[in-house]
Every structure is written in structure tokens, then in C-alpha cells.
N, C-alpha and C positions, 0 to 999 in steps of 0.2 A: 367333552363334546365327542360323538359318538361319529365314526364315518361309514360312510355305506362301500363295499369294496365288492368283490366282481359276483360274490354268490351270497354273499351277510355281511354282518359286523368285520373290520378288521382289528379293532384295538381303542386303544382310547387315547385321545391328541391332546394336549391342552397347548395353549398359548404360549407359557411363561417354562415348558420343561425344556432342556438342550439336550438333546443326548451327549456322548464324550466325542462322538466320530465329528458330529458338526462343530464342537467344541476346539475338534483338535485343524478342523479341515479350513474353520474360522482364523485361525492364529497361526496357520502355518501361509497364508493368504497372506496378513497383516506386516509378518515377518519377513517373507522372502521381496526380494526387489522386483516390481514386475516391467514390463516392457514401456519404456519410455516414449510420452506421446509427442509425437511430431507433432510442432508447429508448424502449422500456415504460414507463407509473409503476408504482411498487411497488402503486399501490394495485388495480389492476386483477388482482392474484395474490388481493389480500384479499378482492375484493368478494362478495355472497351471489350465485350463479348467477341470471339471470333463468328461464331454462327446466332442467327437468330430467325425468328420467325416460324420456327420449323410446323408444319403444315402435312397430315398424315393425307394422302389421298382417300377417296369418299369407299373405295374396295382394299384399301390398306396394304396394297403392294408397292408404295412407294411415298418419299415425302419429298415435299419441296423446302425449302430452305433459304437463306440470304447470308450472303457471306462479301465480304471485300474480296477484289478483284483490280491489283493493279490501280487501288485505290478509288474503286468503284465498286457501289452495293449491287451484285448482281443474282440473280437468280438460280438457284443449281435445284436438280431432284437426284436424290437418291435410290435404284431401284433396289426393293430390300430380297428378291430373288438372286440374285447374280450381284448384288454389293458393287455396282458401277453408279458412278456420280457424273452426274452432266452439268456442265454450265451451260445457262441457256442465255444467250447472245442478242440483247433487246438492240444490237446494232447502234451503229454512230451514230451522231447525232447528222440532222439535216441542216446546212446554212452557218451554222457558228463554230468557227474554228477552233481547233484544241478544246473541246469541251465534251466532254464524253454524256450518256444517257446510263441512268442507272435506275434499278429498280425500288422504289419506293414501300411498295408492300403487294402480295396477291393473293389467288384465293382459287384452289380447286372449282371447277365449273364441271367437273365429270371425272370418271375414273381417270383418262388419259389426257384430260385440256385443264389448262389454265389460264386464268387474266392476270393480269398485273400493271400497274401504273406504273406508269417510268417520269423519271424526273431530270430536267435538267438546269444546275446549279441552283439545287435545291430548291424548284419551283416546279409545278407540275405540268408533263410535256402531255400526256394523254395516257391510253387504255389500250393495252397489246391483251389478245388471245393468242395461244400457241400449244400445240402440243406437250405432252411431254418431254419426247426427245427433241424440243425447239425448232420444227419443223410446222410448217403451216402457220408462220407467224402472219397477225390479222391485226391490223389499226381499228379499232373500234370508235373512239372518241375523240374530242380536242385536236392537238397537232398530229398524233399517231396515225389517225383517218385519213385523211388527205395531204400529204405531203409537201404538196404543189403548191398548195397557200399558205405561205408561210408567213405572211406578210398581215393575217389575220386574226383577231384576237386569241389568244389561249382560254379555251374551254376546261374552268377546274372541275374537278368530276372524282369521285372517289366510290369504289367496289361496295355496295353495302352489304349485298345479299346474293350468295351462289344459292340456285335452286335446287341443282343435282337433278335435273330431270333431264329426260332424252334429248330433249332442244338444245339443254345447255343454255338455257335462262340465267340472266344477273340483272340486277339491280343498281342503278346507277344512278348518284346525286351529282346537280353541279352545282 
């Protein structure tokens, strides 16, 4: 078999010929001891993820993410300019004592906002909008919206669809 090389022919290759150099470059591989591979523990396949969720913003200068907190799933963004991480603060809970609010799951709604569903004891409390830097937090749905009635049913409601348009449009099932 003939190969084509940078200006003609370079020689002739066949399948089955070894030269001595790969011959020798083969068997000195085979022979020597090489670097011994580290095992994994089983247990690091088990373990619960520390981060998840991770979430790049719609202009990709930052991501959002979910991590434990004090034994709450809460919210952080990373800015990837300046490598600072915020935790963003969906606040106590309102009316039930010792029982924290944590974030559920959320979703960029523009380069610098996002929603997220906050949960509490693992049932759903409502629909928070907020900044990036966790600043301009907004109740949008269920208990998150109004506060002051608490005393009324829980509206489930889950993030379907971010628009990414200037409004900052989403999409919301309950």
C-alpha cells in the first residue's frame, strides 16, 4: 500500500512488517514496570453529590448551582470573572418553627435574575425571583407571594419554561 506524503510517494507500508525500532520500543514497554493505577474507593461512587444543579447563565458569566447549607439545599451563583460565590438566602421560613426553606430546583430568567422554587419539609412553599447577587428577592407564586395568608391553601407550581427575553418571561404549572 502506497501513501501519499507531503510532495509524492513516501515509501511502501504494509500491515504485517515491524520494523526493529517498534520491535524494540514494543518489548521494552512490556518489560519495564509501569506506573501503578490507583484505585478509586467504592465509596466515592456512593456518596450524595456535594454540588448540583449547576446552571451556566443565558451570557455565560456566571452559574448557579445547589449545594447543602447547614443542612439545607440552597442556592449559590458563581461569578466566573472574579471566582466569588454567593449564597443566595431564600430566607426563613414564615409561621413554622425550627423548619428552614430551601431551594428546590431554579432556572436563569435573564443574564442577571433567577427563579427558584423553595421548599419546605420537602413540600412545595412557592416561586422566588431574585437577582443574582440575591438582592431584589420577589414572591411570585403559592406561599412566596403573599406572606400574610398563610392560613391558605399551598399553590404547587413548578418553573417550566425561562424565555430569556427582556421581560423576563417564565412559565409556570400548578
Amino acid at each position: 500500500m502506497l501513501l501519499p506524503g507531503g510532495g509524492g510517494l513516501v515509501g511502501i507500508w504494509h500491515p504485517m512488517r515491524i520494523t526493529p525500532g517498534l520491535l524494540a520500543a514494543v518489548l521494552a514497554l512490556s518489560v519495564c514496570p509501569g506506573r501503578a493505577i490507583e484505585r478509586l474507593p467504592i465509596e466515592d461512587f456512593s456518596r450524595v453529590a456535594d454540588t448540583t444543579g449547576a446552571r451556566l447563565s443565558p451570557d455565560g458569566k456566571s452559574f448557579g448551582f445547589l449545594r447543602d447549607f447547614h443542612g439545607l439545599t440552597m442556592l449559590h451563583v458563581a461569578d466566573l470573572e472574579t471566582n466569588k460565590v454567593t449564597r443566595l438566602d431564600v430566607s426563613e421560613s414564615v409561621g413554622v418553627a425550627n423548619s428552614g426553606k430551601e431551594v428546590g430546583s431554579f432556572r436563569w430568567i435573564g443574564n442577571g435574575r433567577l427563579a427558584a422554587t423553595t421548599l419546605q419539609d420537602d413540600r412545595l412553599f412557592g416561586v422566588v425571583a431574585m437577582d443574582r447577587d440575591g438582592k431584589r428577592l420577589k414572591g411570585l407564586v403559592g406561599l412566596e407571594r403573599d406572606r400574610m395568608e398563610l392560613s391558605g391553601p399551598s399553590i404547587g407550581t413548578a418553573i417550566q419554561h425561562a424565555f430569556n427575553d427582556e421581560e423576563q418571561n417564565i412559565l409556570l404549572l400548578a
